[in-house]
C-alpha positions as CSV (number, residue, x, y, z in Angstrom):
1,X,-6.3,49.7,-74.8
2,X,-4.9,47.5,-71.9
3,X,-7.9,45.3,-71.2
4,X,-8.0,42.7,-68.6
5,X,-11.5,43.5,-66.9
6,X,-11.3,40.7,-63.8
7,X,-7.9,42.4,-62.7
8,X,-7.7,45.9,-64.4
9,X,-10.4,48.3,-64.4
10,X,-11.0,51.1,-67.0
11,X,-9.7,54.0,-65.4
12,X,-6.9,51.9,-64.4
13,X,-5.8,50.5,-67.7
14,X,-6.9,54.6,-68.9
15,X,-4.2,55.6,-65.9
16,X,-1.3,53.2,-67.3
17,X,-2.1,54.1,-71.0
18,X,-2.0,58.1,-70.0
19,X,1.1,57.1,-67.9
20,X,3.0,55.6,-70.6
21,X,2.5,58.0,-73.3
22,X,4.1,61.1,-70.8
23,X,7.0,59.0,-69.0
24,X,7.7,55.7,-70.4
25,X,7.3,52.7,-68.4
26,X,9.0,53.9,-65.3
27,X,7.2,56.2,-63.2
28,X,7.3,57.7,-60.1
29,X,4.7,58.2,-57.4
30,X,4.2,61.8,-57.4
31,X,3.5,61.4,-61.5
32,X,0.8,58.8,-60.5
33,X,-0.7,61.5,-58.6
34,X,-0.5,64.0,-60.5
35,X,-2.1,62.2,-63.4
36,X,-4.9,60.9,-61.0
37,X,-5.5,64.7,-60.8
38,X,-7.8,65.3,-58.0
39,X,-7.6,61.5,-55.6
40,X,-5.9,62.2,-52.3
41,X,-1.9,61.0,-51.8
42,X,-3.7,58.4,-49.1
43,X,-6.7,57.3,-52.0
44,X,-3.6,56.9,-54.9
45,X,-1.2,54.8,-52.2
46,X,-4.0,52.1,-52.0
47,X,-4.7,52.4,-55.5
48,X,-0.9,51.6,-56.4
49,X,-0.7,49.1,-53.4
50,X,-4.0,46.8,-55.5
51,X,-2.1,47.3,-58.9
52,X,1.0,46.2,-57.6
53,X,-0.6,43.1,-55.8
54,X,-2.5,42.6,-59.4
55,X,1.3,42.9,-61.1
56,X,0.8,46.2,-62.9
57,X,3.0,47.6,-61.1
58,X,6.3,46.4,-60.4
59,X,8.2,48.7,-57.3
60,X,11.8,49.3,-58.2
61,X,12.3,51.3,-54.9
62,X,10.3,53.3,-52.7
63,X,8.5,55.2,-54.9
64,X,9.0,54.5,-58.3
65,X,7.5,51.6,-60.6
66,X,7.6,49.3,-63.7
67,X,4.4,49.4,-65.4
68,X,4.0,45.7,-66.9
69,X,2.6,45.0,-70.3
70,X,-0.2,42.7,-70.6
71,X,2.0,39.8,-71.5
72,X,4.8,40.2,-68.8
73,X,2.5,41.1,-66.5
74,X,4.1,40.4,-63.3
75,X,7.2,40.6,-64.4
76,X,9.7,43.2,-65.8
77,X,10.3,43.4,-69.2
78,X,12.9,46.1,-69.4
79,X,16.7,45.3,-69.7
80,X,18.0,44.6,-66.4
81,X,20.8,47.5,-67.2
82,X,17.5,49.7,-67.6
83,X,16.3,48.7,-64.3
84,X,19.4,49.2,-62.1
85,X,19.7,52.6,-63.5
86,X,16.2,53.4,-62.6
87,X,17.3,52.2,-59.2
88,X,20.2,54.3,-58.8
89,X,20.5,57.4,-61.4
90,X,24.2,58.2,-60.8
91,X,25.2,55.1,-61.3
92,X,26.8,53.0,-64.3
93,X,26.7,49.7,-64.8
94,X,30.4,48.0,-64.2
95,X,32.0,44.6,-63.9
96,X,31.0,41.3,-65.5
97,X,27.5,42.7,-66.5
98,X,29.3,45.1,-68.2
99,X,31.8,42.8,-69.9
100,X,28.0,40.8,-70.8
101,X,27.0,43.9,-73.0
102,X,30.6,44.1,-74.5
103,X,29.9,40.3,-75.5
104,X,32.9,38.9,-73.7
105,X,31.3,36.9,-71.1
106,X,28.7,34.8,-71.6
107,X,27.3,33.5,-68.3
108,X,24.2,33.9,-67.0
109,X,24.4,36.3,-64.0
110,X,22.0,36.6,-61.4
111,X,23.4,39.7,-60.0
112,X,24.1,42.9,-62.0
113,X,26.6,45.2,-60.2
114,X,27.0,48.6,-60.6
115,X,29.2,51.3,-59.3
116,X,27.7,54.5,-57.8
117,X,29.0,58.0,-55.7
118,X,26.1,57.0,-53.0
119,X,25.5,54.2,-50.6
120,X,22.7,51.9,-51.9
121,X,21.9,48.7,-50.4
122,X,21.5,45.6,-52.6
123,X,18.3,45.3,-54.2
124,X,16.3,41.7,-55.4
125,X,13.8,42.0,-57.8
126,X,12.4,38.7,-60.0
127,X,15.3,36.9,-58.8
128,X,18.3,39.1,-60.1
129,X,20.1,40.8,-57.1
130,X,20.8,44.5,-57.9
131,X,24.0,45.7,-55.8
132,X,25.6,49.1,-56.0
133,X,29.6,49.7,-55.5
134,X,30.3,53.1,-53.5
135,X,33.4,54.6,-54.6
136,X,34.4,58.6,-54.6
137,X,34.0,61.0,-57.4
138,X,37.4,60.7,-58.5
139,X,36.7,56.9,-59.5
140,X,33.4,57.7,-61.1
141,X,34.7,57.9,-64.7
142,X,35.6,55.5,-67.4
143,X,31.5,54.6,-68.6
144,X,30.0,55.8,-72.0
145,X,26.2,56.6,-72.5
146,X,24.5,53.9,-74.2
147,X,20.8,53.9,-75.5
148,X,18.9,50.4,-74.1
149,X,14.7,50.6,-74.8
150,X,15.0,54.1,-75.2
151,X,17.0,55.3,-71.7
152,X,20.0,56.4,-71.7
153,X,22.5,54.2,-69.3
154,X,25.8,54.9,-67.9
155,X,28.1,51.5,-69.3
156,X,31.6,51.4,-68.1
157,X,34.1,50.5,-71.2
158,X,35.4,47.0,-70.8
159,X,38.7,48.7,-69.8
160,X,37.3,50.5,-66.8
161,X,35.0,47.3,-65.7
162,X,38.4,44.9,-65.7
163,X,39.8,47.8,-63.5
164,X,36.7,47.9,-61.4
165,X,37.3,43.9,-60.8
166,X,40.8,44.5,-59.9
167,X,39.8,47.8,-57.7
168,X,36.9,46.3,-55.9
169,X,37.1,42.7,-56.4
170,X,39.9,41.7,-55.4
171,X,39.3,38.0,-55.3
172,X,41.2,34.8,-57.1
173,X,38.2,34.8,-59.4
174,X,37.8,38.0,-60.5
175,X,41.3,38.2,-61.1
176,X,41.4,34.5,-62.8
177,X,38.3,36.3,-65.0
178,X,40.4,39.4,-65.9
179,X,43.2,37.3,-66.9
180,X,41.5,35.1,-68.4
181,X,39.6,38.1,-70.7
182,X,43.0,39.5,-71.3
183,X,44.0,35.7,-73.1
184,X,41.6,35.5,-74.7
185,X,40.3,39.4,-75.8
186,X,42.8,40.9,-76.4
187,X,42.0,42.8,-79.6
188,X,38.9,43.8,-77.3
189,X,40.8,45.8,-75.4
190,X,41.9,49.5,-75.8
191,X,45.6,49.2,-74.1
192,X,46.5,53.3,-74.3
193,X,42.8,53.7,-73.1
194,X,43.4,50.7,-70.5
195,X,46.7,52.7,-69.2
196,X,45.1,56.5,-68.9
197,X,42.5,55.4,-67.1
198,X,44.8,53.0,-64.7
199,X,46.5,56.3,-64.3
200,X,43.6,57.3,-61.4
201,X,44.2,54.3,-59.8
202,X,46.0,53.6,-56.6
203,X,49.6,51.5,-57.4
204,X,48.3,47.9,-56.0
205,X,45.6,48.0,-58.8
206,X,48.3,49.0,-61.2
207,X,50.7,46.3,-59.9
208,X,48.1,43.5,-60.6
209,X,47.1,44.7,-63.9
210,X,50.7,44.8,-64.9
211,X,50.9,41.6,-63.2
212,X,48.1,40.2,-65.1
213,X,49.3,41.2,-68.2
214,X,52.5,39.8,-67.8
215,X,50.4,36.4,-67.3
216,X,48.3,36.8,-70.5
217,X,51.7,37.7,-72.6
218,X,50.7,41.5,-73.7
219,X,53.1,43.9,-73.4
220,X,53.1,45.7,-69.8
221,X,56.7,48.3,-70.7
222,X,53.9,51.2,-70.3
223,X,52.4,50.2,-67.2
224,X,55.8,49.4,-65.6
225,X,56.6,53.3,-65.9
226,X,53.5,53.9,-64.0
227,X,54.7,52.4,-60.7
228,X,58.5,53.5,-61.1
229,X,60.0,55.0,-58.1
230,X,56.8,53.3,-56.3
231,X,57.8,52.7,-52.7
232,X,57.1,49.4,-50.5
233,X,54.8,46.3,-51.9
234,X,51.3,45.4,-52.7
235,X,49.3,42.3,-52.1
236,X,47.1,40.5,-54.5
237,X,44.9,39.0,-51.8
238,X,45.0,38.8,-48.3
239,X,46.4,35.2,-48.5
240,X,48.9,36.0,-51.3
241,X,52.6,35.1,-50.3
242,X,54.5,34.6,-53.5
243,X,56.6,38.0,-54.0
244,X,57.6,39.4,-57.8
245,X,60.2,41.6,-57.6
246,X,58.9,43.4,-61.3
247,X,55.3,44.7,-59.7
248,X,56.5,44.7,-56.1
249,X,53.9,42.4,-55.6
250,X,52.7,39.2,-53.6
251,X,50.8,37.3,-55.6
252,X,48.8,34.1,-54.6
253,X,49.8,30.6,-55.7
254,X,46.9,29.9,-58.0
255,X,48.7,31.9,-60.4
256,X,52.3,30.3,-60.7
């Protein structure tokens, strides 16, 4: 039993314990209710509100809570890929937090991004910012289910978070990132995997990543076809001014 009797009473540590064994460590307010069984909504809100001030509960959004473990409590145990699907179910997690569980980068992040069919604003919680991408349906593809703690989380491949960099990020850095991935990954990568999915893309992402490839000395032949008979140019960035006839594209100077 969950004993900490200065903090956490009986039929508190009984309510976590009961909670845990039907949902997991995530749960949701109407659950709390329901296993509280006859306390008014009003009577559980100030019940949650004292176990969240005592760290028993950790909110993940309006709602829905972590339940902390007598070590960690206070703080979130769970995977931080666990968390920001908790935050946002249609969601998977994209970009260099991805490429982190793929094992090809190996920085610390603070943030873990994630793309998802609905508007979320960005969400801090223990000092890792939580921020959600919105794109359409026809973008929402390219992630495999994984098992982390026992959930189930969307994970995009390492193919469709380098594509995700390029879509949404467009920035020197990302792009320097991607490149320098490409360099020095490349048996990492899935290239006919890498080229159907680029097929969903719009031509300027397929006009950097053919770029970019270029750059890290893989062959590009199969992306080239993609933008044949591709009409006007792309840019890069904003500030980009160096033109390649190849991609069509102006690219900026940090990568001559």
């Amino acid at each position: 039993m969950i004993t900490n009797s200065t903090i956490l009473t009986e039929k508190e540590s009984s309510l976590l314990e009961n909670l845990i064994l039907k949902y997991g460590f995530f749960v949701d307010f109407d659950q709390i209710v329901a296993e509280l069984g006859g306390y008014s909504r009003q009577r559980v809100r100030k019940l949650v509100a004292k176990m969240s001030k005592n760290g028993w509960l950790i909110r993940i959004k309006k709602g829905k809570y972590y339940i902390s473990n007598l070590e960690a409590r206070g703080f979130a145990s769970a995977s931080v890929f666990v968390i920001a699907k908790n935050i946002m179910e249609d969601s998977y997690v994209s970009f260099e937090s991805a490429l982190q569980h793929h094992g090809i980068f190996d920085q610390y992040l603070k943030r873990t991004t994630s793309v998802s069919v609905k508007q979320y604003a960005s969400k801090e919680i223990q000092n890792v910012t939580y921020k959600f991408v919105k794109t359409g349906a026809q973008n929402f593809y390219g992630w495999e289910n994984i098992k982390i703690e026992g959930e189930t989380v969307k994970m995009a491949t390492v193919e469709k978070a380098v594509l995700d960099m390029i879509n949404f990020h467009r920035s020197v850095n990302s792009l320097d990132l991607v490149l320098e991935k490409f360099k020095e990954y490349e048996e990492n990568f899935d290239f006919q995997k890498l080229q159907e999915f680029s097929e969903k893309q719009s031509t300027a992402v397929r006009r950097v990543l053919g770029f970019l490839l270029d750059k890290a000395g893989i062959d590009s032949g199969n992306f080239l076809e993609l933008i044949k008979g591709e009409k006007g140019s792309s840019w890069m960035t904003k500030d980009s001014k160096i033109y390649n006839a190849k991609w069509k594209l102006y690219y900026h100077n940090h990568f001559e």
